[in-house]
C-alpha positions in Angstrom: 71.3 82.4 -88.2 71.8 79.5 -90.8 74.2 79.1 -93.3 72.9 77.8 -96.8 75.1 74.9 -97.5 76.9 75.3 -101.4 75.1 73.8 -104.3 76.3 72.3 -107.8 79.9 72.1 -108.8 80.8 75.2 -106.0 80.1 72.3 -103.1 82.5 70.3 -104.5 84.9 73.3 -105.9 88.2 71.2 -104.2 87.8 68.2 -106.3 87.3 70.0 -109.3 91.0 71.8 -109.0 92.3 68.4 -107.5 91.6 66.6 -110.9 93.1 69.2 -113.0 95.9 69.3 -111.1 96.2 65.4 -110.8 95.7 65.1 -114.6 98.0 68.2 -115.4 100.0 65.7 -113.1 99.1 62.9 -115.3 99.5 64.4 -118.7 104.0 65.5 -117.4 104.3 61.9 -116.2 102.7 60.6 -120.0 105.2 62.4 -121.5 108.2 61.6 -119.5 107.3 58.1 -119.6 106.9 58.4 -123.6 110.0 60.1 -124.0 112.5 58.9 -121.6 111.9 61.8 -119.1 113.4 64.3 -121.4 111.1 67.2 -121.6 112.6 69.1 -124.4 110.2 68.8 -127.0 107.3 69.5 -124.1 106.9 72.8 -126.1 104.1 75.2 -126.7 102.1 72.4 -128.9 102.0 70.0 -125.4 101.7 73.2 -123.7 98.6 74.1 -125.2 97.3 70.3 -124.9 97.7 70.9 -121.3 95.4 74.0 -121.4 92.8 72.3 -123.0 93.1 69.4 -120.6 92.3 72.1 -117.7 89.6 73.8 -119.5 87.9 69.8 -120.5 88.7 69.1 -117.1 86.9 72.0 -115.2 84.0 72.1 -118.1 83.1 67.9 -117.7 83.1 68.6 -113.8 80.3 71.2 -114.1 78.7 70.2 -116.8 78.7 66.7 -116.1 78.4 66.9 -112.2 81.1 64.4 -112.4 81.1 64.9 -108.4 77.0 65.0 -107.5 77.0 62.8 -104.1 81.0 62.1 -104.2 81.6 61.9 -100.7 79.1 59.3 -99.6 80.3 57.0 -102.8 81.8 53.5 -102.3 85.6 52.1 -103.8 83.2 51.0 -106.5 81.1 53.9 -107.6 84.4 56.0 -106.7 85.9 54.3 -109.9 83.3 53.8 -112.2 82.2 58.1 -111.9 86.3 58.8 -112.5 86.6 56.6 -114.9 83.4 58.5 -117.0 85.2 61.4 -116.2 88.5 61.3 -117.6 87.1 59.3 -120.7 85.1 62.3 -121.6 87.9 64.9 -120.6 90.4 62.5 -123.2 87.1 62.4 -125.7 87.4 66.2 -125.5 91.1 66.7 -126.3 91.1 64.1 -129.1 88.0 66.2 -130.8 89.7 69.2 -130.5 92.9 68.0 -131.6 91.6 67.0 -134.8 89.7 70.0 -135.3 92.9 72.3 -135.0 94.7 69.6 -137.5 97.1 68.9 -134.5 98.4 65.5 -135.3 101.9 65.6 -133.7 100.6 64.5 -130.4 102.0 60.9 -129.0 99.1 57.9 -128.9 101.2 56.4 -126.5 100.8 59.7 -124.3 97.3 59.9 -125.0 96.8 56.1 -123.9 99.0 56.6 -120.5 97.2 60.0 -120.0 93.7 58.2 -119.6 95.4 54.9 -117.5 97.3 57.4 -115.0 94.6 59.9 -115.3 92.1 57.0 -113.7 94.5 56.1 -111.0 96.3 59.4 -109.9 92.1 60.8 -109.8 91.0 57.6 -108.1 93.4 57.9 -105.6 93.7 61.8 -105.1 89.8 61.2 -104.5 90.1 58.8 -101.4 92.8 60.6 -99.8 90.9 63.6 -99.9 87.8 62.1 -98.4 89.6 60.6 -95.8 91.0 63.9 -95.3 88.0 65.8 -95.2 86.3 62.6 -93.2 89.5 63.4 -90.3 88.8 67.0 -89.8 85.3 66.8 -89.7 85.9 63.9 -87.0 88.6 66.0 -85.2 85.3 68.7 -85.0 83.6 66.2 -82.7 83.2 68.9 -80.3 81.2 71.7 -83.2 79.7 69.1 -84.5 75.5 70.9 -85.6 73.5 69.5 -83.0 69.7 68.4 -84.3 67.0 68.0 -82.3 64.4 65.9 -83.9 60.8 65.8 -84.0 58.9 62.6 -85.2 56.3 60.3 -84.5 56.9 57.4 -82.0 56.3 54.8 -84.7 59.4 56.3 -87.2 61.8 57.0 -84.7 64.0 54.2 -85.0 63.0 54.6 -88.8 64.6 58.1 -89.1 67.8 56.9 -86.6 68.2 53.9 -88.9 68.2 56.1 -92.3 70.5 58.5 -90.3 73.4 56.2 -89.3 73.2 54.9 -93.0 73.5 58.1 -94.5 76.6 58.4 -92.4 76.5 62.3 -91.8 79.7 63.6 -90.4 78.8 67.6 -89.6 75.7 66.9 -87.2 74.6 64.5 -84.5 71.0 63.8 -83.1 70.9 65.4 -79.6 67.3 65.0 -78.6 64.2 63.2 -80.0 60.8 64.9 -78.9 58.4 62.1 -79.9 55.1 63.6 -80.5 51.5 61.5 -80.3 49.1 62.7 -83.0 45.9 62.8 -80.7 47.6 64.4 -78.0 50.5 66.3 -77.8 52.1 64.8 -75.3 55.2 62.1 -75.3 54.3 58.1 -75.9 57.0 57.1 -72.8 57.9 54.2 -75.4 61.3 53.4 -76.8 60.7 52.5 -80.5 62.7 49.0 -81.3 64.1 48.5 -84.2 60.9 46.7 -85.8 59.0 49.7 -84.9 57.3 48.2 -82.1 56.8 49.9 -78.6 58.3 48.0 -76.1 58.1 50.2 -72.4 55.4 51.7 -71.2 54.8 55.1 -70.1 55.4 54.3 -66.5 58.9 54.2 -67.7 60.3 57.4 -66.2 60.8 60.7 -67.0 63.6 60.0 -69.6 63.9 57.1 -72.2 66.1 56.8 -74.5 66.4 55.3 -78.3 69.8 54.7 -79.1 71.2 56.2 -76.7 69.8 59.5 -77.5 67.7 61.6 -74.9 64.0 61.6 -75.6 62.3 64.6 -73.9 58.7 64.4 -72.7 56.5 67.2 -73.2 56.2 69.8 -75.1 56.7 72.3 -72.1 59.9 70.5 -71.8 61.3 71.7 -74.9 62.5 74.9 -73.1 64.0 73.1 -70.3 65.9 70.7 -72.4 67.4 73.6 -74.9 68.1 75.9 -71.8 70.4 73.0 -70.6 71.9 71.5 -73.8 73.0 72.8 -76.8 70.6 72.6 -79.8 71.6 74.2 -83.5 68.5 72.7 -85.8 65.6 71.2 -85.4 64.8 68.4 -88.0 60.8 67.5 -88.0 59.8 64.8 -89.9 56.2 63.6 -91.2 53.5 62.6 -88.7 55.2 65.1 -86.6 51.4 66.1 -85.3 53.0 69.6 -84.5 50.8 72.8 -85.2 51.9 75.9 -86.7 52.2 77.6 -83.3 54.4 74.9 -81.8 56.5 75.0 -85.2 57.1 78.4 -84.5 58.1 78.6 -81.6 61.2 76.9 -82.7 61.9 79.8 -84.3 61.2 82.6 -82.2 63.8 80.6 -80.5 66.3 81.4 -82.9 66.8 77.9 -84.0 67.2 76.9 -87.6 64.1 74.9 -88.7 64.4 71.5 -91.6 60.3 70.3 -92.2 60.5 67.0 -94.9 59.7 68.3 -97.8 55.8 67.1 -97.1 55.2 68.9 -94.8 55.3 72.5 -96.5 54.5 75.1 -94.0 54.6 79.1 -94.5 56.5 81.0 -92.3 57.3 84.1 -91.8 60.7 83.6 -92.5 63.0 82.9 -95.4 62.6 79.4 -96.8 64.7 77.2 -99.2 64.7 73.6 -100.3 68.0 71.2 -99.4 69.2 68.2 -98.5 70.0 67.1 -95.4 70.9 63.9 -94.3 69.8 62.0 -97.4 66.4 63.5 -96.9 64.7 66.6 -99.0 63.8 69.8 -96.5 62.3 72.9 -96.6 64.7 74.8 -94.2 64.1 78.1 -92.6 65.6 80.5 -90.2 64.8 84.0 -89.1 68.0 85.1 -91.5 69.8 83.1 -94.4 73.7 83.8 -94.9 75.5 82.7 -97.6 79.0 80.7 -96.6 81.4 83.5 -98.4 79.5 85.6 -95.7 80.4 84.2 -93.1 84.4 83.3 -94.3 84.7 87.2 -94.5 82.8 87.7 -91.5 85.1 85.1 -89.9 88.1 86.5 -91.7 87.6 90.3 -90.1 87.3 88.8 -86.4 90.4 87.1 -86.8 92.5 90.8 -88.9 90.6 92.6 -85.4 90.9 90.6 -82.9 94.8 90.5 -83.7 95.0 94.2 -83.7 93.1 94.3 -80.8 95.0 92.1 -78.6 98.0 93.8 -79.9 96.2 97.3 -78.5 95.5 94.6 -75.3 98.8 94.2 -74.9 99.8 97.8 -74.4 96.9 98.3 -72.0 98.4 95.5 -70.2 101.6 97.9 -69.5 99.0 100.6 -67.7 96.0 98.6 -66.4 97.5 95.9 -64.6 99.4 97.5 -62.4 96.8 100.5 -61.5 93.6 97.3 -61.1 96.6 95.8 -58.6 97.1 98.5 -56.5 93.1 99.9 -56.0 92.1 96.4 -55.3 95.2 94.0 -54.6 93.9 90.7 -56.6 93.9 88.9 -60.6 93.7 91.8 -62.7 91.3 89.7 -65.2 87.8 88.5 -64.6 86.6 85.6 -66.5 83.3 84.1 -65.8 81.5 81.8 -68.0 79.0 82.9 -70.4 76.6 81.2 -73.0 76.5 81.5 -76.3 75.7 80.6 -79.5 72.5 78.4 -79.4 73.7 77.2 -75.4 77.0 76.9 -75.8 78.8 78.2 -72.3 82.5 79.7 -72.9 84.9 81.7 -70.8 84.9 85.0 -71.3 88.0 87.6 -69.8 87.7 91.0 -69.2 89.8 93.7 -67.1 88.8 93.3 -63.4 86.6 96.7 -63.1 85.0 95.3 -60.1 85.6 94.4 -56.8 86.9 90.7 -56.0 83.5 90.1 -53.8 81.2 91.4 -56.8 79.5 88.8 -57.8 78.7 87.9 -53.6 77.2 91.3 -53.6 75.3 91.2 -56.1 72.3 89.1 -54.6 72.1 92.0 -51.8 71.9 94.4 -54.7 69.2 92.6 -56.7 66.5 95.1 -55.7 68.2 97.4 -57.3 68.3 96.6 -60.4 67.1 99.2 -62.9 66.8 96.5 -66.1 62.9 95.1 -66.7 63.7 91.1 -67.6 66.7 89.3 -67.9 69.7 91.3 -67.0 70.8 93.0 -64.4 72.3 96.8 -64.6 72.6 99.2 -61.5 73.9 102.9 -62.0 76.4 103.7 -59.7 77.1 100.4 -58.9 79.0 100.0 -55.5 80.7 96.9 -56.5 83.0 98.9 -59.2 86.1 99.7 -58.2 86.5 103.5 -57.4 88.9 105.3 -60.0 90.9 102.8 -62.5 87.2 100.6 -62.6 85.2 103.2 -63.8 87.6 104.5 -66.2 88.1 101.1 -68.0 84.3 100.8 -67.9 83.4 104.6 -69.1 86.6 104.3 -72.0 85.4 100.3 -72.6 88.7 99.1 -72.0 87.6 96.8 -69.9 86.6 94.7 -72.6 89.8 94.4 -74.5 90.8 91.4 -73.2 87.6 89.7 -75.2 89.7 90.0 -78.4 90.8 86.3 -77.7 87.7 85.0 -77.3 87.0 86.4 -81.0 90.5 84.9 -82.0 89.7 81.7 -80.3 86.2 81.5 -82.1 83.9 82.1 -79.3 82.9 85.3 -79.8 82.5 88.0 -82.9 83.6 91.4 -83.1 80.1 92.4 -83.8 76.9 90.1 -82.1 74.7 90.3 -79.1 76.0 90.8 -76.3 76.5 87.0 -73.9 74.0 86.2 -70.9 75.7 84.9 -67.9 74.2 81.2 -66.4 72.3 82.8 -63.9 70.4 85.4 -66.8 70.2 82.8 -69.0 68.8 80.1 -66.9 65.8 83.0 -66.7 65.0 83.1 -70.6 61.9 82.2 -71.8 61.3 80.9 -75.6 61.8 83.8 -77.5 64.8 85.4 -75.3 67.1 82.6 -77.4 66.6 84.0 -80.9 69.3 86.5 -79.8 71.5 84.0 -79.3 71.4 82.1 -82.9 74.6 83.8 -83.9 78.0 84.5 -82.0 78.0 86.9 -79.2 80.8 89.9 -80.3 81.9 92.1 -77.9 79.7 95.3 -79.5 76.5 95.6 -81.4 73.3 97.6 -81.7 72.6 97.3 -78.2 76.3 98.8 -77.2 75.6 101.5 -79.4 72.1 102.9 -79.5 72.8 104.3 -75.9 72.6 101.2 -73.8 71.8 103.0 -70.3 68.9 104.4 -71.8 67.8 101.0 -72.1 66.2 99.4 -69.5 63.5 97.0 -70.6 65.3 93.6 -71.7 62.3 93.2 -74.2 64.0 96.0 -76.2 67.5 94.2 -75.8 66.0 91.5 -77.8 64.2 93.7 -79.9 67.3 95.3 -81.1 69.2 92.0 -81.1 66.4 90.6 -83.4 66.8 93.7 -86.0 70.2 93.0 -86.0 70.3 89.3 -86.9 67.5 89.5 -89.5 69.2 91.9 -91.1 72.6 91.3 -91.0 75.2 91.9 -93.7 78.9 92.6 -93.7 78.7 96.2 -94.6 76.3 96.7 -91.1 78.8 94.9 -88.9 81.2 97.4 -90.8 79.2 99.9 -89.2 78.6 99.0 -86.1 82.2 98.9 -85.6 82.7 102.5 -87.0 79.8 103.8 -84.4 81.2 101.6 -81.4 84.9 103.7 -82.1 82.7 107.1 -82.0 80.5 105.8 -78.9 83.8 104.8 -76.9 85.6 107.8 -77.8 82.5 110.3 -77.0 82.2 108.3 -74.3 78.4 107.7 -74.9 76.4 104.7 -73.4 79.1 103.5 -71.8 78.4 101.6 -67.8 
């Protein structure tokens, strides 16, 4: 799941209301200034000068695009764009000033309103960047991580163009440099002239930059298996074939091609930029950032009514998981999710403290077809209080602070352990291009009459293309009736 990044003057909606309010700012100190900081004559005439100043304001910064690129600009360009800016907003209020026959308005507050008005916006400008520029930096961690595909001749090329264009939300994780004849690696790190300079004797890894270069393409899976990858970004020469494009896909990952190298999929497509380059993206389902603010918004509204329902468990749970099996009374065991990244995920201890031991012996078991393991009458729960949280699904309260804390949604596919994961082939890791949540179609189409994996996936797949606010709504409103009819539940 990708989501589309804002166009126009709705990218940049925070420095459109930070220069009205810097030049509403602007147009209170003019006056002061003009008339010894008595505001008494301020009145409805100034009053209805500061409207228009809003309205000029918010109309030159659409109209104009007075912020198109704003965040990459230099000191320089910085000045000369606000400067434009409030000339034509003060332009504006002059014209309309003399078309209402309004000539009781101050020159001297009309020359200190286009002076201040440059410096207050020049200024509010840079802090705000440097603002934006910190938290982005303090994301070091959730930074997007790109794989990208390129020939061995333009991979320094590309690195170059991408440390210049100084993108802050994404990093270059991996570099799968493809040979047109063959589609294999070249085992050559690219200098800086473009030149080879190791040969392919060099080793299983080389690296450009400092960034991983992986060898085959049969060691795309390994490498996404083990790291985390959000996008892949393939660039022209590439030499990859539709099928091998693809496959990216099925693997739930979010697809930029340069904008030469126009390909039809069978998924939705749209053109952007991305690091100073023009892309036709595409990913098996398109979101819209509002989407995922509410989405974002209702985990955070149910996960603290939920750990607020944990809370009262806590009171009953504990105590009986204590007494049945003397040990923690939470299990937490690390999961992966979105596109590879591994978390810690808590639960009520419903099983026995030598579970996970026993689980190897009961392997043979195990009634699931592919990647997952599910037994019916497991031995390993704990007689009484563990199948009661398990049938009732209170078991999984405790997950509410993994929504809280970001990990997980209330509504996503459910999270592979290490061990399941380590087992997925290529198009197993489309299910996990979006948050795990602690229910979704698989939890309530009647999961124990599931029992090939394929159909996990399937479901999972349905799910993601698909999604919309008003289905997670849903899902939510079936998982209540499933837990309290006690349907589907391990």
């Amino acid at each position: 799941m990708y989501i589309k990044s804002m166009k126009g003057w709705s990218k940049h909606l925070d420095f459109l209301i930070l220069d009205v309010v810097m030049l509403e700012l602007t147009l209170i100190i003019s006056y002061g200034i003009r008339h010894a900081w008595s505001f008494v004559g301020f009145g409805d005439i100034y009053k209805t000068l500061s409207f228009m100043l809003a309205t000029a304001s918010i109309v030159v910064g659409v109209m104009h695009e007075s912020y198109h690129d704003i965040l990459r600009r230099d000191y320089i360009s910085e000045c000369r764009q606000t400067i434009l800016h409030v000339t034509i907003v003060e332009a504006l209020l002059i014209a309309a000033a003399f078309f209402l026959k309004e000539f009781s308005y101050s020159r001297e507050v009309f020359l200190l309103l286009w002076v201040l008005g440059v410096i207050l916006c020049v200024t509010g400008h840079c802090i705000w960047k440097q603002v934006l520029k910190a938290v982005v930096i303090g994301r070091q961690t959730r930074k997007r991580q790109v794989l990208l595909v390129t020939a061995p001749e333009q991979a320094a090329k590309v690195i170059e163009e991408w440390k210049q264009a100084k993108v802050l939300d994404c990093e270059i994780c991996g570099i799968y440099m493809t040979n047109r004849k063959a589609n294999i690696i070249s085992h050559e790190a690219v200098k800086a002239n473009n030149e080879a300079a190791v040969s392919a004797e060099s080793g299983v890894k080389d690296v450009v930059s400092s960034i991983p270069v992986i060898q085959t393409i049969d060691g795309i899976r390994e490498y996404l298996v083990k790291n985390v990858v959000d996008e892949v970004l393939i660039r022209p020469g590439s030499a990859l074939d539709r099928e091998q494009m693809d496959e990216f896909l099925q693997a739930g990952l979010t697809v930029h091609m340069d904008i030469g190298e126009i390909v039809h999929f069978n998924a939705p497509t749209y053109v952007e930029d991305f690091a100073d380059s023009t892309v036709i993206t595409t990913a098996i389902r398109m979101v819209r950032p509002w989407e995922m603010w509410l989405k974002r918004l209702m985990d955070i509204v149910g996960s603290c009514v939920g750990l607020c329902i944990t809370g009262v468990a806590c009171i009953f749970v504990v105590p009986a998981i204590k007494i049945a099996d003397p040990g923690p009374a939470f299990f937490s065991q690390i999961r992966v999710g979105k596109n590879g990244r591994r978390f810690r995920m808590y639960k009520f201890r419903s099983m026995y403290t030598d579970a996970e031991e026993r689980k190897k012996e009961l392997m043979a078991h195990n009634e699931m077809k592919g990647a997952m393991f599910k037994m019916k009458n497991d031995p390993r729960i704990i007689k009484g209080i563990g199948t009661f949280i398990r049938k009732t699904s209170i078991d999984e309260l405790p997950q509410f602070w993994n929504v809280l804390k970001g990990d997980m949604s209330l509504v996503g596919t459910r999270p592979p352990t290490e061990e399941e994961y380590d087992s997925y082939e290529m198009r197993y890791l489309r299910r996990l291009s979006v948050r795990p949540g602690i229910t979704g179609v698989w939890q309530t189409s009647g999961r124990n009459k599931i029992h090939d994996f394929d159909d996990v996936v399937r479901l999972d797949t349905e799910y993601i293309t698909n999604w919309s606010l008003s289905m997670d709504i849903r899902l939510l409103v079936k998982t209540v009736k499933v837990v309290f009819m006690e349907e589907g539940a391990a």
